[in-house]
N, C-alpha and C positions, 0 to 999 in steps of 0.2 A: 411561545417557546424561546428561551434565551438560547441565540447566537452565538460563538467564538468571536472573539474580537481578535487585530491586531495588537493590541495589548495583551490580552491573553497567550497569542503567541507568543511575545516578547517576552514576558516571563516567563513560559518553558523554556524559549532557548537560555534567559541564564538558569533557570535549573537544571539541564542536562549539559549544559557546555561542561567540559570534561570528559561524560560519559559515552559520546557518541562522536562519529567526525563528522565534521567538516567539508562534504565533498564538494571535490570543483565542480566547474562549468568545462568539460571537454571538446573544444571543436574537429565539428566533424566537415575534415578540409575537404573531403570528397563530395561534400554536401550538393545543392543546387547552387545554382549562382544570386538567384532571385531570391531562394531562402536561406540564410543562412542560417547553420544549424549548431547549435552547442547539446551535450548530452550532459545530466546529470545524473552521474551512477550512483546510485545508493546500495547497487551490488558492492559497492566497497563496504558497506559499513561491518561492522564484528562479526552479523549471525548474517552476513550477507542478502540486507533486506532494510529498507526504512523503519519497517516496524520497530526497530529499535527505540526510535524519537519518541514514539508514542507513550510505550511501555516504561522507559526510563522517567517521563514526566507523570503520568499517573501515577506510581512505586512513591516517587520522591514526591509529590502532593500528599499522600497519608500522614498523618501524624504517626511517631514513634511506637505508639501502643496500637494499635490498630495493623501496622506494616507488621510489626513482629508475630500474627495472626499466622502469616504469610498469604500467599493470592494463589487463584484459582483463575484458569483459561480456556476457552476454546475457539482451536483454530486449527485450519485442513494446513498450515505448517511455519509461516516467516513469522506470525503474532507469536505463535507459541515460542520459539526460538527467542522469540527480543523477552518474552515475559522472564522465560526459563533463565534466560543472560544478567537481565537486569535484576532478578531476584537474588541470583548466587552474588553477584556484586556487592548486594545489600546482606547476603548474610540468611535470608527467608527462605522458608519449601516452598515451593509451587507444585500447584498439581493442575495437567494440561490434558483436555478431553481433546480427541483428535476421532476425527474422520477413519472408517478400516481404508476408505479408497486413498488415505492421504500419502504420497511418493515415499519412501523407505527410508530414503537419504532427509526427508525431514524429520521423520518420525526419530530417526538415530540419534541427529544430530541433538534435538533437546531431549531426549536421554540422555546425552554425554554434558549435557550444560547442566545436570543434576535434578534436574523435576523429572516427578513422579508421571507417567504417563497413562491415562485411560482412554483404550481404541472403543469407539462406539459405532452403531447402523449410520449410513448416511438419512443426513437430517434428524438428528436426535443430540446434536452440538448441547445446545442449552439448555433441553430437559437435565441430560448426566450432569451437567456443569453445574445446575441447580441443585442436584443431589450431593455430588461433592463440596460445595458451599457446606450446606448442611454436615456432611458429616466431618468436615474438615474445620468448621470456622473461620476459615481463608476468605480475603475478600477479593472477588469477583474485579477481573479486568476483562472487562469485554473488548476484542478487533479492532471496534470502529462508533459503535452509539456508545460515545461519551466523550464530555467535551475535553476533559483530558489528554485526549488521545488524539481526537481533532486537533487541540493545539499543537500538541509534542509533531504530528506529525508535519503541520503547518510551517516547523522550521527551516522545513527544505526549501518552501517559498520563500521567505526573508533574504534565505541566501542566495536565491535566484534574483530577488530584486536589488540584493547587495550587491553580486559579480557581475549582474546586466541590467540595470536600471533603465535602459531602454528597448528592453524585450517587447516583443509584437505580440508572439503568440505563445502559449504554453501547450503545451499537451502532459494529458496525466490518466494511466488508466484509473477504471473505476470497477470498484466491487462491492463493498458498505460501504464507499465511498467516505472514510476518515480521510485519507492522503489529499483527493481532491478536494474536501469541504476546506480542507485546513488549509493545503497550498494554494487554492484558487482565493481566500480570504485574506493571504498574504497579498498577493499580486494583486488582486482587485484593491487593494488599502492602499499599496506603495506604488503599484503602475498603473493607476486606470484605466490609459489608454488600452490595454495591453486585452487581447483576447483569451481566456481560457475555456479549452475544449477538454471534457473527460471520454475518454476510449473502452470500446471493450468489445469482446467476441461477440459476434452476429448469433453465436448459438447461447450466450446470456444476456440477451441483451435486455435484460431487465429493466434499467437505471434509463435508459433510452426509450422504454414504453412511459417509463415513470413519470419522465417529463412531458410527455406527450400526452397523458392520461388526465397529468394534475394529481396525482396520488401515487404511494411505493407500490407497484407491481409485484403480484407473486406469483415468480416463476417457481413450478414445480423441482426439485432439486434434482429428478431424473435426466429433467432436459436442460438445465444445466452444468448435470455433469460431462456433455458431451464435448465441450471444448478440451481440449489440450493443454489452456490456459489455468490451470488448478485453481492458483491464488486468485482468480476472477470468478469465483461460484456463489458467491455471496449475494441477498439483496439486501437494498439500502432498508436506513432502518425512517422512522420520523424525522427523529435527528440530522441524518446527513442528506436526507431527502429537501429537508429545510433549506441547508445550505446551500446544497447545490442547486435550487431554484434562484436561490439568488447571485451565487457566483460562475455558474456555467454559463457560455455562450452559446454551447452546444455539447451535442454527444458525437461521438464516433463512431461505426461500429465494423469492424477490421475481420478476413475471413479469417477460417485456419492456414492456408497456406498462404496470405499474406505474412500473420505472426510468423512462420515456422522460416521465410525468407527473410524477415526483420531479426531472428535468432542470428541466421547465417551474417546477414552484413554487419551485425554488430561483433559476430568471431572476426570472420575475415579483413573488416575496414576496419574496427575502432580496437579490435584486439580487448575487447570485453565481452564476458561471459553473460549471456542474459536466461534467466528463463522463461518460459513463454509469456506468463501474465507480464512480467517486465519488459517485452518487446514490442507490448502493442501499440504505443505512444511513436515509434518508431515507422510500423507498420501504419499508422494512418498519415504518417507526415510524408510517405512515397503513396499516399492515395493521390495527394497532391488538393486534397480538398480546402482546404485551410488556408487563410488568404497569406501573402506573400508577407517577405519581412522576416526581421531576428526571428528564430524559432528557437524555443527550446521544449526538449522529451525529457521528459521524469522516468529512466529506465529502474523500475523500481525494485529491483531480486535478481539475485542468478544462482538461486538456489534449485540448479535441473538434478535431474538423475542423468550418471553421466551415458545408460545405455540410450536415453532418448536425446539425450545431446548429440553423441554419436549417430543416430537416425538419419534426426535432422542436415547436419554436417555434408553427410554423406551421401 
């Protein structure tokens, strides 16, 4: 199975520089003393979510006649959003099969970015997605299995090893595991020394059997959905399963009311919005498991519903 390289990342990030930002390394001065800690929001980015990277460097990889097909998506909400964003940039229809369980304020949001949207049964993502290909002619972007997307998304890691070349540890949730295959490839290429750990809810903890197993795990998508952490329902596919055998140092796995008080100190301390799948990086790094030194969290989305932001808050 071919790999992502850091050359592959490299050239998605000059294919997407332009299209997506930039985001710092934010210190978080309230941190520990022994860890120091930077956060890297990619709640900043357009659709409020990394996925953007991903979606902008698979899009701009097609050749001109093929892109003008337009592309097809499924995803429970920040995939769809980056497809639906980077499509209308380019000019192409997308059409984005979505979860019925997926939060309201995703669903809107790529509705308003101009793709066509199809609600489906949970767990039935890439049968409809296969049907729409078909009756669309659109070419298929999938989440997270494809190397595409690994890279695009691996750009966040370049920039971590750009603004902190001597980072100790990384933290990065994991769901199909493209963010972590791609930023742990960056870090492992440019900081060796540097430990990366991928995160995720005790009630998906799929990716963490995975490794444990020596094979992708499949968890049924009932008990999956039980986390609060949406964007983490996903299992890995071959592809990122690949990866992260060999870029992980480990897995995390973070309760609900860990996340839901990693929400709170990222409002309260650092004055960013996270939502839950995006605060679990946070939430393992107050586990305190993780050994000492530069730390940095990948807070990946803050795309919440603002009545569960408010819950939580409150």
């Amino acid at each position: 199975m071919q790999l992502v390289t850091v050359d592959d990342i490299r050239a998605a990030a000059q294919r997407i520089r332009g299209s997506v930002i930039r985001t710092p390394l934010v210190p978080a001065l309230w941190a520990d003393e022994d860890r120091p800690l930077w956060i890297k929001p990619e709640s900043l980015q357009a659709i409020g979510a990394f996925k953007v990277r991903g979606a902008f460097n698979a899009i701009a990889s097609l050749d001109d006649e093929t892109r003008a097909r337009g592309v097809v998506a499924y995803s429970s909400g920040n995939h769809a959003q980056a497809v639906a964003y980077a499509a209308a940039q380019y000019g192409i229809p997308a059409h984005i099969v979505m979860p019925e369980e997926t939060p309201n304020i995703k669903v809107q949001a790529t509705r308003e970015r101009g793709a066509e949207v199809v609600l489906c049964p949970a767990g039935q993502r890439e049968k409809v997605a296969a049907e729409v290909v078909e009756r669309t002619g659109g070419v298929l972007v999938p989440p997270f299995d494809h190397p595409a997307i690994i890279a695009g998304q691996g750009t966040a890691g370049l920039e971590i090893a750009e603004d902190l070349p001597d980072v100790e540890t990384v933290l990065i949730p994991v769901s199909g595991g493209g963010l972590a295959s791609g930023v742990g490839t960056a870090i492992k290429a440019l900081c060796p020394t540097a430990k990366v750990f991928g995160v995720e809810p005790e009630l998906a903890a799929d990716a963490a059997e995975s490794l444990r197993i020596g094979r992708p795990a499949q968890w049924p998508i009932e008990d999956r959905n039980r986390t609060i952490a949406d964007g983490l329902r996903s299992v890995l596919s071959e592809l990122t399963f690949a990866h992260l055998q060999q870029v992980l140092d480990g897995i995390i796995t973070v309760t609900e009311d860990e996340i839901r008080a990693a929400v709170r100190e990222l409002a309260y301390r650092a004055h960013l919005i996270a939502e839950p799948s995006g605060a679990v990086a946070l939430a393992a790094y107050r586990q305190g498991a993780t050994p000492m030194g530069r730390t940095v969290i990948v807070l990946s989305g803050g795309n919440i519903e603002p009545t569960m932001l408010h819950e939580i808050l409150h």
